[in-house]
GUBA-15727 format. One line per 5 residues: number of its first residue (from 1); their letters; for each residue x, y, z of C-alpha. Coordinates in Angstrom, 3 decimals. Each point is the difference from the previous one (the first is absolute). Layout:
NUM = A = X,Y,Z; ...
//
This chain:
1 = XXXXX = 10.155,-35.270,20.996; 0.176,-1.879,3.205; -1.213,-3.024,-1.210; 2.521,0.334,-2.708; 2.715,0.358,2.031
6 = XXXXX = -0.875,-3.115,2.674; -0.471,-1.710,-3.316; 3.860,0.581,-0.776; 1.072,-0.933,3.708; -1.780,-3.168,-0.255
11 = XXXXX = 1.704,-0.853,-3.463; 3.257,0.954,0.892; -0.023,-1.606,3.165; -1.926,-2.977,-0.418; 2.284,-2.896,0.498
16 = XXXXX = 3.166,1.888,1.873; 0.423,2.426,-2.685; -1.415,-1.476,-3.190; -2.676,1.029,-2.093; -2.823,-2.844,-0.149
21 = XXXXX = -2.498,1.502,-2.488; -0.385,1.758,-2.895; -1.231,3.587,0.002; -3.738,0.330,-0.647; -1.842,2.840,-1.564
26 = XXXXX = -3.637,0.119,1.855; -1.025,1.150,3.210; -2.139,-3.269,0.332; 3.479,-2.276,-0.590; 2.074,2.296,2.101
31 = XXXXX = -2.052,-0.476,3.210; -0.138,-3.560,-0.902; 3.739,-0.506,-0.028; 1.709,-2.010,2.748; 0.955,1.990,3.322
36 = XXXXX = -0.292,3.459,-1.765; -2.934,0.687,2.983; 2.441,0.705,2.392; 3.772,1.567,0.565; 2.088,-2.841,0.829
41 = XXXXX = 3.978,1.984,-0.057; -0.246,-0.798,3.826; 0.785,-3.717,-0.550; 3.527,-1.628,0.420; 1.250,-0.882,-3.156
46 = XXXXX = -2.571,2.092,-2.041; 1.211,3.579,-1.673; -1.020,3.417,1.424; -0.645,1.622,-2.774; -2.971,1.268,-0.913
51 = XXXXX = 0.910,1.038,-3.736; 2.874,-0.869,-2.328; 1.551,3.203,-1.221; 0.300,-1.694,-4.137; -3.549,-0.965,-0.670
56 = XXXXX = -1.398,-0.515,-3.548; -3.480,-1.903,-1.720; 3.196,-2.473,-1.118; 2.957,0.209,2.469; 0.682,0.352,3.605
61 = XXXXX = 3.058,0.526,1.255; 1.873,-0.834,2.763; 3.617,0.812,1.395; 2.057,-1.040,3.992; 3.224,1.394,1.116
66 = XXXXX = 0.971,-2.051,3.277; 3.277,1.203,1.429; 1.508,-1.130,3.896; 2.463,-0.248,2.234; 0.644,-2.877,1.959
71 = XXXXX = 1.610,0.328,2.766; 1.487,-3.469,1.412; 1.054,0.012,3.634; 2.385,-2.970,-1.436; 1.498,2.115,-2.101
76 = XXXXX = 0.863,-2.881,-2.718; 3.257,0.701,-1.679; -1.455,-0.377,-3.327; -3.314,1.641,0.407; -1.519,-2.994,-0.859
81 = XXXXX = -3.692,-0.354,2.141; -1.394,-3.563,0.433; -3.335,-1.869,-0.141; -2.284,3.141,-1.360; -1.861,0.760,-3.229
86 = XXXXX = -0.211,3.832,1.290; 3.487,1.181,0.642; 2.907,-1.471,-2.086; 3.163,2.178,1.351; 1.287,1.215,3.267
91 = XXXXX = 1.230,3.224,1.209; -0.219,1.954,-3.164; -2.632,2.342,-2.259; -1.724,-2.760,-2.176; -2.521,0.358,-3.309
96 = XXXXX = -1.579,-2.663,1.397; -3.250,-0.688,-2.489; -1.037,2.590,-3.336; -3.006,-0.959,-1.211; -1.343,1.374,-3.461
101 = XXXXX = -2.830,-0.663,-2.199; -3.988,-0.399,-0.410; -3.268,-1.551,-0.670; -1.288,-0.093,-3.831; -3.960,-0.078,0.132
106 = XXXXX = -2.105,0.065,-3.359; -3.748,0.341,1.532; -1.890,-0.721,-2.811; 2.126,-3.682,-0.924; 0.921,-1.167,3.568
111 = XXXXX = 3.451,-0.317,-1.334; 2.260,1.146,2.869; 3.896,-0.371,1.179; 2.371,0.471,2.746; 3.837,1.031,-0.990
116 = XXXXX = 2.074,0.686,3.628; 4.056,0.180,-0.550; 2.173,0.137,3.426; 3.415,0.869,0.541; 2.002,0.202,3.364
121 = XXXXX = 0.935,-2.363,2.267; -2.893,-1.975,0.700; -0.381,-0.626,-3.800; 2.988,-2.733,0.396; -0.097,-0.359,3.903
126 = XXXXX = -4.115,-1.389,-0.230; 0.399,-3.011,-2.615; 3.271,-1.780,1.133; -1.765,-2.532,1.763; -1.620,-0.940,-3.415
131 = XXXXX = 2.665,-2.791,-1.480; -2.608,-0.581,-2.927; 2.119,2.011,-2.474; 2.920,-2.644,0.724; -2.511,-2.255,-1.733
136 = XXXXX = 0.924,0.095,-4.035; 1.238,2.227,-2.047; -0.472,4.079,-0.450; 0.454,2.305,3.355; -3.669,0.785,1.122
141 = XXXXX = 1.733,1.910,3.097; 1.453,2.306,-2.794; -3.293,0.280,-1.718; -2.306,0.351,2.520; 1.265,1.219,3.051
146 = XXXXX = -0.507,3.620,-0.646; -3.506,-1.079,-0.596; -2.504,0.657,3.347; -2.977,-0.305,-2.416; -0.925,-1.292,-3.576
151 = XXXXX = -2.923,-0.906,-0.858; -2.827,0.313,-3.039; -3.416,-1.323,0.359; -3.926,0.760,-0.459; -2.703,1.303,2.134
156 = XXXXX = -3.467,-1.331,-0.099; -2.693,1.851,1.281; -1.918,-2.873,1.289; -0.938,-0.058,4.170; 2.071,3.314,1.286
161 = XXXXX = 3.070,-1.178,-2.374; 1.648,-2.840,-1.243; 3.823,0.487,-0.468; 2.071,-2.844,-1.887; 3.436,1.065,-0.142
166 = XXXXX = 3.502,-1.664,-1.050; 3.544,0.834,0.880; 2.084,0.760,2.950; -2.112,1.630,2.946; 0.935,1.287,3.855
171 = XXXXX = -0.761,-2.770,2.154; -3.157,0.598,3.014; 1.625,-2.495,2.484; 1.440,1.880,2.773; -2.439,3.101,0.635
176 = XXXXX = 2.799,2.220,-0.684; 0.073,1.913,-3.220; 2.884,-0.360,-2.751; 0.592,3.761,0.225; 1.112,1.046,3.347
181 = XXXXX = -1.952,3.499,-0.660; -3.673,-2.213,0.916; 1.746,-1.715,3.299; -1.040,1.689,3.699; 3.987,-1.742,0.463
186 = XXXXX = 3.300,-0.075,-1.688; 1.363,-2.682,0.832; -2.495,-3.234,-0.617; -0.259,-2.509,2.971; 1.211,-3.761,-0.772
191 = XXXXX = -3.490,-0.950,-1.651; 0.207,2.551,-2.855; 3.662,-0.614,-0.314; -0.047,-3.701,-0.320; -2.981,0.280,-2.436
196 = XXXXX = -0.542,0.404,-3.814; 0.194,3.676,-1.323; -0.741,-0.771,-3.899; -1.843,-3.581,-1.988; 0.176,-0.092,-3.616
201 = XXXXX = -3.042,-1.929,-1.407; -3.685,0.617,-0.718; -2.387,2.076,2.401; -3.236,0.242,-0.362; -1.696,2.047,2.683
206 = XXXXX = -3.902,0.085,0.260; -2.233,2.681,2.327; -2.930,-1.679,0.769; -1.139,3.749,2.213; 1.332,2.877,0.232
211 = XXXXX = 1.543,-0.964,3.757; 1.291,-3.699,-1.684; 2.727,-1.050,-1.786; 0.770,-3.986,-1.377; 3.502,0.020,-1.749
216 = XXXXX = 1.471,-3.591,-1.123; 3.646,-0.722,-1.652; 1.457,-2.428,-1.932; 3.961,0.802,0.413; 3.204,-0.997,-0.446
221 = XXXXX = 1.014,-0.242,3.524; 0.381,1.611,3.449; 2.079,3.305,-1.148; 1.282,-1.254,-3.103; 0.864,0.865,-3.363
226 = XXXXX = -0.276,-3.416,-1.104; -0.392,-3.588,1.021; 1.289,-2.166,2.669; -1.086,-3.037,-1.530; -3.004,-1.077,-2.731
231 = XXXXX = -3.251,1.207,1.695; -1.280,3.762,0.688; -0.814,1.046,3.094; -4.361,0.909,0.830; -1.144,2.338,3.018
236 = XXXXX = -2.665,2.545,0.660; -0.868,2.876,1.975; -2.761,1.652,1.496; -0.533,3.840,0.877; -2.978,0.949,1.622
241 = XXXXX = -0.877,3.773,1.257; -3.098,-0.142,1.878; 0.432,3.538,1.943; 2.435,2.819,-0.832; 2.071,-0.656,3.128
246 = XXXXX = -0.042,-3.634,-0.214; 2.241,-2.742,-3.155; -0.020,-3.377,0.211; 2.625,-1.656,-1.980; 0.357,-4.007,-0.450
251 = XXXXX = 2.331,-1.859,-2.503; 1.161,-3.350,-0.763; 3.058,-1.632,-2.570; 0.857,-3.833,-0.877; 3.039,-0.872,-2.008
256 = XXXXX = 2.927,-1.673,-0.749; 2.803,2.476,1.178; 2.997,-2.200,0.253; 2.744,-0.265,-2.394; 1.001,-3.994,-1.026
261 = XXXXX = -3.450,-1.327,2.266; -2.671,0.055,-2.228; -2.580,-1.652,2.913; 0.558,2.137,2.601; -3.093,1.876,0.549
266 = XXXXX = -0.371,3.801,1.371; -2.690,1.122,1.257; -0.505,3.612,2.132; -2.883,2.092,1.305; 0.533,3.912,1.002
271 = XXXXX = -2.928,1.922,1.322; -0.309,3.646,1.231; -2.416,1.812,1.875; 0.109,3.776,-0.010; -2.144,2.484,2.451
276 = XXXXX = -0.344,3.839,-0.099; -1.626,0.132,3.665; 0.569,4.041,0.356; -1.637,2.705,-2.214; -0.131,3.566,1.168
281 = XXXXX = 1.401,2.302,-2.505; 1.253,3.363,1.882; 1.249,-1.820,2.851; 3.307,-0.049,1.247; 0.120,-3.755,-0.920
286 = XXXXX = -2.668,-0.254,-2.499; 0.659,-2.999,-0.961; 1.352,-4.027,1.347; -0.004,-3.000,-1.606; 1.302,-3.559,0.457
291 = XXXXX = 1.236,-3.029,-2.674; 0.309,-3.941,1.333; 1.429,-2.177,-2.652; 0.179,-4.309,0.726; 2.044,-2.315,-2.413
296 = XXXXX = 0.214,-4.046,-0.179; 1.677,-1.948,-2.675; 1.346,-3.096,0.006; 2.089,-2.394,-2.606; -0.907,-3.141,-0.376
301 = XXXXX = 1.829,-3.112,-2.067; 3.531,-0.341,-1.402; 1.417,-1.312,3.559; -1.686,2.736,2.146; -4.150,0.278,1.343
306 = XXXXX = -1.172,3.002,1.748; -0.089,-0.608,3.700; 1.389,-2.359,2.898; 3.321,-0.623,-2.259; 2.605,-2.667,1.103
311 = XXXXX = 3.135,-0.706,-1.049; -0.363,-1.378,-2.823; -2.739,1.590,-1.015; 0.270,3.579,0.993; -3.276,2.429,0.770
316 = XXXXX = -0.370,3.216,-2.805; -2.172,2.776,0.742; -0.567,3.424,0.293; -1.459,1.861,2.836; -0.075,3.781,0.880
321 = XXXXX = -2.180,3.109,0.582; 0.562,3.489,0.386; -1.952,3.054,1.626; 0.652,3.841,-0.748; -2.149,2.671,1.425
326 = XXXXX = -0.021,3.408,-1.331; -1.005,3.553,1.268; -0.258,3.243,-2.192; 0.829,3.055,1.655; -1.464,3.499,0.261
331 = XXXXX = -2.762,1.519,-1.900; 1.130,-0.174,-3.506; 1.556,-3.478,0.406; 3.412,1.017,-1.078; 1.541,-2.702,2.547
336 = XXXXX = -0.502,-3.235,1.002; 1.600,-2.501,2.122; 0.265,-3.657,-0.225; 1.312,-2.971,1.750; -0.357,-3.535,0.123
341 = XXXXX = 2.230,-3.279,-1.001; -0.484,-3.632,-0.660; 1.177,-3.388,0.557; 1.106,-2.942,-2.144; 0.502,-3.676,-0.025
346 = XXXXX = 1.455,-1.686,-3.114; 1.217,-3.373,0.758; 2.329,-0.929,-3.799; 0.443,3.648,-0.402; -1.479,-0.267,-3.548
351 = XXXXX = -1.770,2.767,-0.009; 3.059,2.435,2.130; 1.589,2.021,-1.619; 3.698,-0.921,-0.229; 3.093,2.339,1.139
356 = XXXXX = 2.165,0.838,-3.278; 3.453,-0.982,-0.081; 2.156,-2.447,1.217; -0.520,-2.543,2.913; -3.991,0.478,-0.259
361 = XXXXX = -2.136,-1.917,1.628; -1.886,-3.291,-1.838; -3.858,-0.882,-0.544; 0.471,-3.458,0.341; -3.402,-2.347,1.364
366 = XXXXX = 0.665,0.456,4.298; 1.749,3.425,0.499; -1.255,1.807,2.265; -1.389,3.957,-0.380; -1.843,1.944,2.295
371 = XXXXX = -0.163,3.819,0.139; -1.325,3.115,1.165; -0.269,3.661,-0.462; -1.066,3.379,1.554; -0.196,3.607,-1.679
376 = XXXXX = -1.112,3.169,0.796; -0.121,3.421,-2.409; -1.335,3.192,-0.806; -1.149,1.030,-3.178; -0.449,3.899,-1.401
381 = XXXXX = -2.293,0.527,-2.973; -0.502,3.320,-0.872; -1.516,-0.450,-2.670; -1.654,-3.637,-1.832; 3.130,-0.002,-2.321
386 = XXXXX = 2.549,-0.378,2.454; 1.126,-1.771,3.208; 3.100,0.673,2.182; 0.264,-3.119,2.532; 2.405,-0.692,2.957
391 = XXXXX = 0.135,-3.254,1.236; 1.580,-2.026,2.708; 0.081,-4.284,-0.990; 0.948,-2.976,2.167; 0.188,-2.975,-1.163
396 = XXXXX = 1.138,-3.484,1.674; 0.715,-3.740,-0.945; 0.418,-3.031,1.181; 3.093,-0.817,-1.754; 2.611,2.206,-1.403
401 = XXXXX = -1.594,1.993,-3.174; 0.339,3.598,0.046; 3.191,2.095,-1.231; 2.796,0.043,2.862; 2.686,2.712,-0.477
406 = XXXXX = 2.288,-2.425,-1.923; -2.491,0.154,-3.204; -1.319,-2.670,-1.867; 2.789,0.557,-3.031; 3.765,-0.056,1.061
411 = XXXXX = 2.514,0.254,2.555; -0.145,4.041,-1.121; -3.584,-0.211,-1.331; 1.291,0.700,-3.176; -1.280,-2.849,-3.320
416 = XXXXX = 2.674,-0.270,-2.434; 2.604,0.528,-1.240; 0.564,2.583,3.075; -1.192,-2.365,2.315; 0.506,-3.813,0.693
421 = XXXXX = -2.511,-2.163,1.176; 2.080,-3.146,-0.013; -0.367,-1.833,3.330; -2.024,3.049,1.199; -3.165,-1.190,2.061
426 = XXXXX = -2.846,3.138,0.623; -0.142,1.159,2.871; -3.604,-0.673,1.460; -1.983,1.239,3.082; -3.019,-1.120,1.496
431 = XXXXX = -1.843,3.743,0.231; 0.287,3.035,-1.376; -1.209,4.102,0.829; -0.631,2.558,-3.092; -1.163,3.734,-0.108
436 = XXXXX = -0.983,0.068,-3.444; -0.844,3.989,-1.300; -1.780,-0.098,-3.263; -1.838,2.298,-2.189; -2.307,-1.272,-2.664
441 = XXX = -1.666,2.133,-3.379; -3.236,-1.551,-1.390; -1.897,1.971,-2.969
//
């Protein structure tokens, strides 16, 4: 039964919450399946559960209720928050992300799929940095934004597994888990922000061990629905799990990412490195552990290149890193505190996330972004279903990008036809402090 159970952790967690093999039906191909040889719920981004409450030989289900409260020390008339993927509203109860579906496994075929449907906020407040769906006809933000996951593929029991999937996945970039519920944080520093959070494509993921995984894409873009121009974008990523207390995660993406300039290049690395360094169950902390993540991208052609810019040929690149470090609390781990933050420079601003609303600011080759960010919370689980979190957030910025108390919408933070934007210019402010309360449901 134990070995049944790490089994399901390691499928259900694999990958920041996806499933990345098929169930098996021997003892011999259960010990043999990737990670299932040790409990890995301690790692950012990963899920602590150690069994999925809907479990069948066919179907595995899967259901998130995220709900916060964001607390903005602005206090932005129209309750509009700025520059985030996690919180979308200010200063009132939000349903912030429902998640809702399963895994479809046929052991004896291989045949498997992934079907996850999201409502909330962050189901129209992640994509609208993707212009692809301006590209054509039919609304793809109408047909797949309440999409997290869709997918159908086969699983070949070759190695320790050979998945070849195709549809729309959650992205790896960025450490930080699509579903707040496997985050040691809330709010995600700059370098999960400002990276993808879903690819649609091909994925084929290989696991040459049991402690290594090779996964390769062919995709449309860098978190897109679509297209930017005619060629798909290629990356990889590598997991490896030596030791229980120790992940090593390393990634890489090229493409062609900009809308109208079919030869400029992108290219971007993001690597992770998470430690366990504490293990003694029954003690009043029993247990600590540490995540590092390091980013560099660059673009390259189409009247930028990626470093010492000029004038007339500006400098595009990406550069950040972030550090949390995490302590459970008391015997039966029923708290835990984090803290940590990040920096970010992002020269072009094309991968920043843009302020809604009027006035915003551009992404055009020379402006100028740097930022940073500090937060520090408490988390109380008392049991693996559910987590209460409190949560204090700074974040800062070298030019004006955050939600002042004048709103991003109109003079009275109202959109039409009760309020007027015309002439109206958003009212922007180079930091920002949140509490953000938040309770979260995973079964």
């Amino acid at each position: 039964m134990k070995r049944f159970i790490l089994l399901l952790v390691s499928m259900s967690s694999l990958c920041f919450g996806q499933t990345d093999s098929a169930k098996t039906t021997s003892a011999e191909q259960i010990a043999s399946e990737p990670f299932a040889w040790g409990d890995f719920t301690w790692l950012q981004g990963n899920s602590r559960l150690h069994r999925q409450v809907l479990d069948s030989k066919y179907f595995t289900g899967d259901m998130t209720m995220d709900m916060n409260y964001n607390f903005n020390f602005n206090h932005p008339i129209d309750h509009t928050n700025a520059g985030s993927t996690a919180t979308f509203r200010s200063d009132e109860f939000n349903v912030s992300y429902i998640e809702v579906g399963g895994d479809f496994h046929d052991p004896e075929s291989g045949a498997r799929g992934r079907l996850m449907l999201q409502f909330g906020t962050r189901a129209t407040g992640v994509p609208r940095n993707d212009a692809t769906p301006l590209r054509g006809q039919f609304d793809l933000y109408t047909a797949l934004r309440f999409v997290t996951e869709g997918y159908v593929g086969m699983h070949l029991n070759s190695m320790h597994g050979i998945n070849i999937d195709v549809g729309i996945f959650k992205s790896y970039v960025g450490l930080m888990g699509y579903n707040n519920f496997e985050n040691w944080n809330y709010q995600n520093s700059f370098t999960s922000d400002n990276t993808p959070w879903f690819f649609t494509g091909i994925r084929i993921q290989t696991f040459p061990t049991d402690k290594l995984k090779l996964e390769y894409w062919i995709i449309n873009g860098w978190q897109t629905y679509a297209m930017f121009n005619q060629q798909p974008g290629l990356g990889f990523q590598t997991v490896y799990r030596p030791e229980e207390w120790l992940s090593i995660l390393a990634s890489a993406y090229g493409g062609w990412d900009t809308p109208n300039t079919p030869g400029r290049f992108r290219f971007h690395s993001d690597n992770s490195v998470i430690v366990r360094y504490r293990q003694a169950p029954g003690a009043s902390i029993p247990k600590a552990a540490f995540s590092f993540t390091g980013d560099i991208g660059f673009e390259n052609g189409g009247g930028v290149k990626p470093f010492n810019g000029d004038a007339t040929t500006p400098a595009q690149n990406f550069l950040s890193w972030m550090f949390y470090h995490r302590l459970w609390l008391g015997e039966q781990e029923h708290f835990a505190w984090t803290f940590g933050g990040g920096m970010l420079h992002n020269p072009g601003r094309y991968l920043a996330l843009l302020p809604t609303g009027a006035g915003v600011l551009t992404q055009n080759p020379g402006d100028q972004f740097d930022a940073w960010d500090f937060s520090t919370g408490i988390q109380y689980m008392p049991g693996e279903h559910v987590t209460w979190g409190l949560e204090f957030v700074h974040r800062q910025a070298s030019v004006p990008y955050f939600a002042g108390h004048g709103g991003l919408t109109s003079p009275n933070g109202w959109n039409p036809p009760i309020g007027d934007p015309t002439g109206f210019v958003a009212d922007l402010v180079t930091s920002e402090n949140r509490i953000i309360g938040s309770i979260i449901v995973r079964f």
